[in-house]
N, C-alpha and C positions, 0 to 999 in steps of 0.2 A: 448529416442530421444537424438542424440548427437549434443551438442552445438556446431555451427558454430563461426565463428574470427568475424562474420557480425552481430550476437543476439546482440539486445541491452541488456546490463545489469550493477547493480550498486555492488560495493563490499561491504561484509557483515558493515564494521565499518559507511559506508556513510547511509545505510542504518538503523542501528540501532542509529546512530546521528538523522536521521529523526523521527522515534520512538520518542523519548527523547525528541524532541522541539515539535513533534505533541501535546503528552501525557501534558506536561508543559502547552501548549495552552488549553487544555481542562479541567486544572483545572483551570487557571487562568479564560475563558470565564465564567465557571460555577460557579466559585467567584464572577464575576462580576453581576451576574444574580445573587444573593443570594439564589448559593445551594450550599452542599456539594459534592464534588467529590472529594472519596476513590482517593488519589494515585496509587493502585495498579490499580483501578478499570478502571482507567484514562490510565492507561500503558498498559493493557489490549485491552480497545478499541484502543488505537493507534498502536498497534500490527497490531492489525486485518484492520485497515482501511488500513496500508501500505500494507498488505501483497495484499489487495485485488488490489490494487491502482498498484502497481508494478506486479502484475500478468496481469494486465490489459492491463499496458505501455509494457509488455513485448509480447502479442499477439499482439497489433496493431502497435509492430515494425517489426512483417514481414510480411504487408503487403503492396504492391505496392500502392494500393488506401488508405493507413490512414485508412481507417472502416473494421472492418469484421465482417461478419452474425452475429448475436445474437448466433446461436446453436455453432459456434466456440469461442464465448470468455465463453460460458456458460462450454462446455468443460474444456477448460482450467482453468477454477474454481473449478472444480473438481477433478483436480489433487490433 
C-alpha cells in the first residue's frame, strides 16, 4: 500500500525516544512495586506496546469517523 502526504505518522528517532522513556517508566513503576524488571525485558515490552499503540493511531487516522470495525484495526495488526 503506498503512503499518502495525508497518513498520519511519526519518524523513526521520535519514536524510539518513546520506546526509551516508555521502557524507563516500567522499570521505574516495577521498582516501585518491589519487583525486579530486566532492562532488557522492560525495552522489550515497550517495543511491543509502541508498535502496537502506533499501528493503532496509524489505522484510526484514516478514518472520517475516529473508530474503525474491530476486523479492520485487527488486520492491520497483522501486518
Amino acid at each position: 500500500m503506498a503512503s499518502s502526504a495525508d497518513d498520519w505518522s511519526l519518524d523513526q528517532p521520535t519514536r524510539e525516544a518513546t520506546v526509551s522513556r516508555l521502557s524507563a517508566n516500567l522499570v521505574s513503576m516495577a521498582f516501585a512495586r518491589g519487583a525486579a524488571l530486566d532492562i532488557a525485558e522492560a525495552l522489550e515490552k515497550a517495543r511491543s506496546a509502541e508498535r502496537r499503540a502506533y499501528t493503532t493511531a496509524q489505522v484510526e487516522s484514516r478514518t472520517t469517523t475516529g473508530v474503525r470495525p474491530h476486523a479492520e484495526t485487527l488486520r492491520a495488526y497483522a501486518r
